[in-house]
DRENZA-175549 format. One record per residue (C-alpha): residue number from 0; x, y, z; chain; residue in three letters. Coordinates in steps of 0.05 Angstrom, whole numbers, padded with zeros to 5 digits. Layout:
// residues N
> NUM,X,Y,Z,A,ALA
...
//
This chain:
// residues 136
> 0,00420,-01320,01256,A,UNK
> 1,00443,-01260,01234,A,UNK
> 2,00484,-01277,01178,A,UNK
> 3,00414,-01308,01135,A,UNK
> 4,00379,-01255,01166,A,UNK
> 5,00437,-01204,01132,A,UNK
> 6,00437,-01247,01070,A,UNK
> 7,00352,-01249,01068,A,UNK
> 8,00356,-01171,01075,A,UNK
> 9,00414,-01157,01020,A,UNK
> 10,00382,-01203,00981,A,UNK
> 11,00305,-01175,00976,A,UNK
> 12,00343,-01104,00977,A,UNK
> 13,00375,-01125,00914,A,UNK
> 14,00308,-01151,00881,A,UNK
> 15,00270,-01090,00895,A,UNK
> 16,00333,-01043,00868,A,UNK
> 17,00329,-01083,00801,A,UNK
> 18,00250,-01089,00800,A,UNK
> 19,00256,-01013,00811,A,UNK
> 20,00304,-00998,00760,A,UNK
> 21,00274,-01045,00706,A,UNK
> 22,00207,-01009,00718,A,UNK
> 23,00235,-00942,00713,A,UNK
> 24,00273,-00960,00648,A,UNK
> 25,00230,-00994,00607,A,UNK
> 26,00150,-00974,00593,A,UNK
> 27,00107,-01025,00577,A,UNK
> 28,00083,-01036,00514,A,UNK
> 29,00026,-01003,00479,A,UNK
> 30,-00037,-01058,00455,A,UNK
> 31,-00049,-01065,00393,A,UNK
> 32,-00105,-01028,00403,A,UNK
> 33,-00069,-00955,00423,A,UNK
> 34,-00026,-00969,00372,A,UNK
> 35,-00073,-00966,00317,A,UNK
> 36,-00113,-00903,00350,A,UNK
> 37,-00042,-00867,00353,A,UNK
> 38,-00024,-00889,00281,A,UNK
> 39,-00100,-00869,00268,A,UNK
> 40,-00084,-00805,00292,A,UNK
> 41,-00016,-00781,00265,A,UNK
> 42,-00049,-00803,00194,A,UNK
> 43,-00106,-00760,00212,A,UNK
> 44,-00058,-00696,00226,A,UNK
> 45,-00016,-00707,00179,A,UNK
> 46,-00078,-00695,00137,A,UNK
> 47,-00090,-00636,00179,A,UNK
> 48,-00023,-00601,00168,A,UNK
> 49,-00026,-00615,00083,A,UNK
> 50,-00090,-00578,00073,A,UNK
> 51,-00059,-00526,00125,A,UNK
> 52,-00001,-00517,00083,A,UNK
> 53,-00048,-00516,00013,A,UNK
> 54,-00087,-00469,00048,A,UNK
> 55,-00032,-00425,00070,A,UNK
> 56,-00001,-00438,-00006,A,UNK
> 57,-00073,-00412,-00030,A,UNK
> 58,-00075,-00350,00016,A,UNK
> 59,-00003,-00333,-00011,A,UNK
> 60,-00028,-00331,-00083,A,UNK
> 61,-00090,-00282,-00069,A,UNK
> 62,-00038,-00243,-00028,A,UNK
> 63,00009,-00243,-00082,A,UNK
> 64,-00052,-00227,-00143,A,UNK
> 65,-00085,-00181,-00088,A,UNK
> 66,-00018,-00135,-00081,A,UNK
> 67,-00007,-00138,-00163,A,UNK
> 68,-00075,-00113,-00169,A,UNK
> 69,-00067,-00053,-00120,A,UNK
> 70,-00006,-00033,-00154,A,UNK
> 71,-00028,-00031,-00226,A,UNK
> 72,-00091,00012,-00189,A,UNK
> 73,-00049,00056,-00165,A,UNK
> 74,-00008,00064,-00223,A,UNK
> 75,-00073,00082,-00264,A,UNK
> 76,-00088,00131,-00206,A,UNK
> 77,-00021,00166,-00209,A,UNK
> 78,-00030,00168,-00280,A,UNK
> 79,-00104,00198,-00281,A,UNK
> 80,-00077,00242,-00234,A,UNK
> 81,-00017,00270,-00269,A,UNK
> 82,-00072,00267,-00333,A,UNK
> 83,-00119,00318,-00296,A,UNK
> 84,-00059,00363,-00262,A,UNK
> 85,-00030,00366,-00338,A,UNK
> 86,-00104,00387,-00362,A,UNK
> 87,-00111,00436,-00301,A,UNK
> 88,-00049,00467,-00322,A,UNK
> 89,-00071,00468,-00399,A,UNK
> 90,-00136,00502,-00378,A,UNK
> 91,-00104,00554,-00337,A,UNK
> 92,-00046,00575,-00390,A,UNK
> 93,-00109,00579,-00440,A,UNK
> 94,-00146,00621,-00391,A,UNK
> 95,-00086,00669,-00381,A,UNK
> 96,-00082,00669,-00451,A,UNK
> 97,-00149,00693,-00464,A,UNK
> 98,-00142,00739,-00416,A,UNK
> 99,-00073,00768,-00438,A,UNK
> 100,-00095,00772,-00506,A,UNK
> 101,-00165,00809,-00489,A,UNK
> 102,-00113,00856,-00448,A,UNK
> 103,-00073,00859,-00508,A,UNK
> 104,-00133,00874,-00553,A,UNK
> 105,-00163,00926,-00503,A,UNK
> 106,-00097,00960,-00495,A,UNK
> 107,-00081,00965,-00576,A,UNK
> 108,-00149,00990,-00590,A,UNK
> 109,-00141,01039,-00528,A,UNK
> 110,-00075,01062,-00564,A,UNK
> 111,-00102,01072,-00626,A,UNK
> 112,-00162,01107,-00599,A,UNK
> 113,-00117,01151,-00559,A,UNK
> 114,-00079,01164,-00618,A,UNK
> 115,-00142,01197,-00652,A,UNK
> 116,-00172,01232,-00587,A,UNK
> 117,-00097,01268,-00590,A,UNK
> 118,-00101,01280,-00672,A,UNK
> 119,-00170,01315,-00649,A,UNK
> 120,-00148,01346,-00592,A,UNK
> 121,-00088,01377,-00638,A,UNK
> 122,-00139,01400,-00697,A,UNK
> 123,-00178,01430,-00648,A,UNK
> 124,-00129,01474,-00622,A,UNK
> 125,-00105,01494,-00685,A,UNK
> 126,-00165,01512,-00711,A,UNK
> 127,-00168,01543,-00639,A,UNK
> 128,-00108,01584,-00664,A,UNK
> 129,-00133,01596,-00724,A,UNK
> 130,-00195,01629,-00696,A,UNK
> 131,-00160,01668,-00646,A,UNK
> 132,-00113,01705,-00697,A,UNK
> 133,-00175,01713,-00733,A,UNK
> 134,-00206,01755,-00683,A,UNK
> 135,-00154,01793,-00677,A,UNK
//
């Protein structure tokens, strides 16, 4: 008896190592019915992930027009701005001017009227001279 009870045991041991191992290695089959909800659904994000990518194709362009817009504003800035410090420096050189040359004017009439204060200061001492050996 213990040789078909050995052979009984070795035997179902072997059925459930192959029912095991067939189980583990093979999945059943999806229906018909999973199949088309999975096919349903990789069509659906595929869908998904093309208008993601024409979005993100979209957003790239503004980006792009966005950043070539700022730059030709600042360029009109810097250029404004050098316009105005080059018209700032024009005003004050025309100032200084106007000032130098009102100097200039002051200071050559100044000369001239210095010129005759001395040509009366030396006709009044001569005639101061004059008078003095006069009276004497």
């Amino acid at each position: 008896m213990k040789r078909p009870a050995r052979k009984a045991f070795l035997l179902l041991v072997g059925v459930a190592v192959i029912l095991i191992v067939g189980c583990a290695g093979q999945q059943a089959a999806p229906s018909v019915k999973q199949s088309r909800a999975i096919a349903a659904e990789n069509i659906e994000l595929k869908k998904q992930l093309q208008q993601s990518s024409k979005e993100i194709e979209t957003l790239k362009a503004q980006h792009s027009e966005e950043t070539k817009k700022q730059a030709r504003l600042l360029e009109a800035c810097q250029q404004e701005k050098e316009s105005w410090k080059n018209r700032a420096q024009q005003n004050i050189r025309d100032q200084v001017k106007s000032v130098l040359d009102a100097v200039m004017e002051d200071n050559t009439r100044l000369r001239e009227e210095n010129k005759e204060l001395k040509a009366q200061i030396e006709e009044l001492q001569q005639k101061a001279t004059q008078e003095q050996g006069v009276q004497k």
